[in-house]
N, C-alpha and C positions, 0 to 999 in steps of 0.2 A: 544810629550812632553819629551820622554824619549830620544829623538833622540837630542832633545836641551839641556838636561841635559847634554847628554856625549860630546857634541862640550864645553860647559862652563866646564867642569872637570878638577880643577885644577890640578899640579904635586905637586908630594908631598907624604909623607905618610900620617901626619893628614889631610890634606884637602882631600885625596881619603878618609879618612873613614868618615869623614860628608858629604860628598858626595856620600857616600854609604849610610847611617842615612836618607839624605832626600831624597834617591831614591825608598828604604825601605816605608818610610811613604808617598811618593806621591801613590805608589804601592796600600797601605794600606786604601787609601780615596780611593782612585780608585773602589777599591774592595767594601769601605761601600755604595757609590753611587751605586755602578751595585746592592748590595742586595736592598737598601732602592727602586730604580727604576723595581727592582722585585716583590718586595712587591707590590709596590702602581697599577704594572698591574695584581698582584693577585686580589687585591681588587677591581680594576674595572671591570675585568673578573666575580668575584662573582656576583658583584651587576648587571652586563648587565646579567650574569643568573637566579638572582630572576627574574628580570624585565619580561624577556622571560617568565619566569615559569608563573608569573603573571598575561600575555597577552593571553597566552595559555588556562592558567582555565578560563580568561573571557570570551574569543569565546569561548569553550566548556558549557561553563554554559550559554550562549546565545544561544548556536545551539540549547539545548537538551529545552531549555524553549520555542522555537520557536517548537521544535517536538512539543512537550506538547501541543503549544495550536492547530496546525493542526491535532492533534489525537481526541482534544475536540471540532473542529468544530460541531457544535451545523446539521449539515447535519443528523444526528443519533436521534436527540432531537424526540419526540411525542407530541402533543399540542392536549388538549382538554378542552373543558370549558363550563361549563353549568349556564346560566343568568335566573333570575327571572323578570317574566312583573312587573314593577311598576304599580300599579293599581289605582295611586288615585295623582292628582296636576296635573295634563294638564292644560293647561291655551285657549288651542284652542280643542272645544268638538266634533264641526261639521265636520270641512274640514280635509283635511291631516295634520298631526303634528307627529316631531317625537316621534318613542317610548322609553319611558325609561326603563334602567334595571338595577338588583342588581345580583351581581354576585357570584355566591356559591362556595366560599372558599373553601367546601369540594367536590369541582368536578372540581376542576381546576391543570391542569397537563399541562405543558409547558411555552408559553411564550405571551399565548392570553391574552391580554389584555383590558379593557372596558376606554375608556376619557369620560368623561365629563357626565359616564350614559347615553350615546347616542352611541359613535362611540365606532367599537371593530376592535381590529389595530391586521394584519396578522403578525408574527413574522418570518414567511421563504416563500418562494414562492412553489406554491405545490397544490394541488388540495382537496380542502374542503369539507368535509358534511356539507351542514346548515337544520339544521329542527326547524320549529318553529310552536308552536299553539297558539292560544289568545280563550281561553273562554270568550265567548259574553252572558250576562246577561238581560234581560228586561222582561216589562210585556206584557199581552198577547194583550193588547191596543196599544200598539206602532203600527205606522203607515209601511209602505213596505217600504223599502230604498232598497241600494246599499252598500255595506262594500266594500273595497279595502284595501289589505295588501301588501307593497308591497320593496323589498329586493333593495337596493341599495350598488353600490362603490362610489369611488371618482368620483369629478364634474358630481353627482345627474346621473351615469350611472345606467340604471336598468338591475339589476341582474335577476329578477324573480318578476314575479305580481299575485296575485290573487284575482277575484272577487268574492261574493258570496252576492246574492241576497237572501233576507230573506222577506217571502210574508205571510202574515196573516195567508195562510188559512194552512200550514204547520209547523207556527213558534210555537216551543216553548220556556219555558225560559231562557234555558241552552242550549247554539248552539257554538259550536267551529269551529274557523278557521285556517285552516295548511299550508305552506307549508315546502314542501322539496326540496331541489335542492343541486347537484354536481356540484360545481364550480371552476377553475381554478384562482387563485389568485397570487398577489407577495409580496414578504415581507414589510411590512408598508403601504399595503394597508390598507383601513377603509371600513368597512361595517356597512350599520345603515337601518330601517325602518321605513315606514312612514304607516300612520292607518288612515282613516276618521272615526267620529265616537266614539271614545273612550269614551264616556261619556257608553257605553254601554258593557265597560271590566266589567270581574266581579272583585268583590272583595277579592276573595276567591284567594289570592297571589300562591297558589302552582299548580292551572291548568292551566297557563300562563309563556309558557317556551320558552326558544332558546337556543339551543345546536350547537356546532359546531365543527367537529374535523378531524383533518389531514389524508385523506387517502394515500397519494401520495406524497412524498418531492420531490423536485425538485435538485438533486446533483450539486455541485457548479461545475462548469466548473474548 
């Protein structure tokens, strides 16, 4: 531009000084464009370094919440839980039926849980105590039978069974049946039992228990 200016440069003394006037002020815009196009990449520079700044703290504030929760993996957790026999609404007295329980609040630690007052759902996989008794009530007239108590998982596998035959000439009123077993479980399994007989729990809701608690976790790969 400047190079076009000086080929149109009149002769002359006043036309050389207006032609120095607007070579002056071409100079002059020249100069406010370069600032005003410095500015506006100051200001895109700032704002592309918030934006960075602002990407930055959100992957950092996702990384260290993703630590968070693999420090909280529940692999450290303890599960224990102590259920009471329901003693009385069976609708089937004779044959096998499940048993029901209530679950004691004040002895429950982790993440066992009871559905339906029947099934009690494993929370980690890992290797279980289960102990249970059923105090058996009757009179001294009742006839001999067969009791069968007996521990179940999913699709009616049997965990553990026990028989116990009760005969006249040794029965008396108050006769408990146990068991205990170490079992290997995984997480969201169910376990539930099943009793012939119940019409012969007692009633007495605190000698009729089932315990259960984690000796063994199973560490997440």
């Amino acid at each position: 531009m400047v190079n076009d200016t000086l080929q149109m440069m009149p002769c002359g003394g006043t036309g050389e000084e207006d032609w120095k006037k607007s070579l002056k002020l071409k100079i002059k815009e020249n100069k406010s464009s370069i600032a005003v196009l410095a500015v506006l990449c100051a200001v895109i520079i700032a704002i592309v370094a918030v934006l960075c700044a602002e990407i930055i703290a959100i992957v950092v504030a996702v990384t260290q919440k993703q630590s968070k929760v693999q420090v909280q993996t529940p692999a450290s957790k303890f599960h224990h839980a102590l259920f009471h026999l329901k003693t009385k609404g069976y609708k089937e007295l004779e044959g096998m039926t499940y048993l029901q329980w209530i679950k004691d609040e004040n002895q429950q630690e982790g993440d066992i849980e009871l559905i339906n007052g029947t099934y009690i759902t494993i929370p980690q996989d890992g290797v279980y105590d289960i102990k249970f008794v059923v105090q058996l009530y009757f009179s001294e007239d009742t006839p001999d039978f067969h009791l069968f108590l007996t521990l179940y998982t999913k699709n009616e596998t049997k965990i553990e069974s026990k028989k116990k035959t009760l005969h006249s000439l040794d029965k008396t009123k108050h006769e408990p049946i146990e068991l205990s077993v170490k079992y290997k479980l995984k997480a969201n399994d169910r376990i539930f039992l099943k009793m012939n007989r119940v019409k012969f729990i007692s009633p007495d809701k605190h000698t009729s228990h089932l315990s259960i608690t984690v000796l063994k976790i199973n560490e997440p790969q």
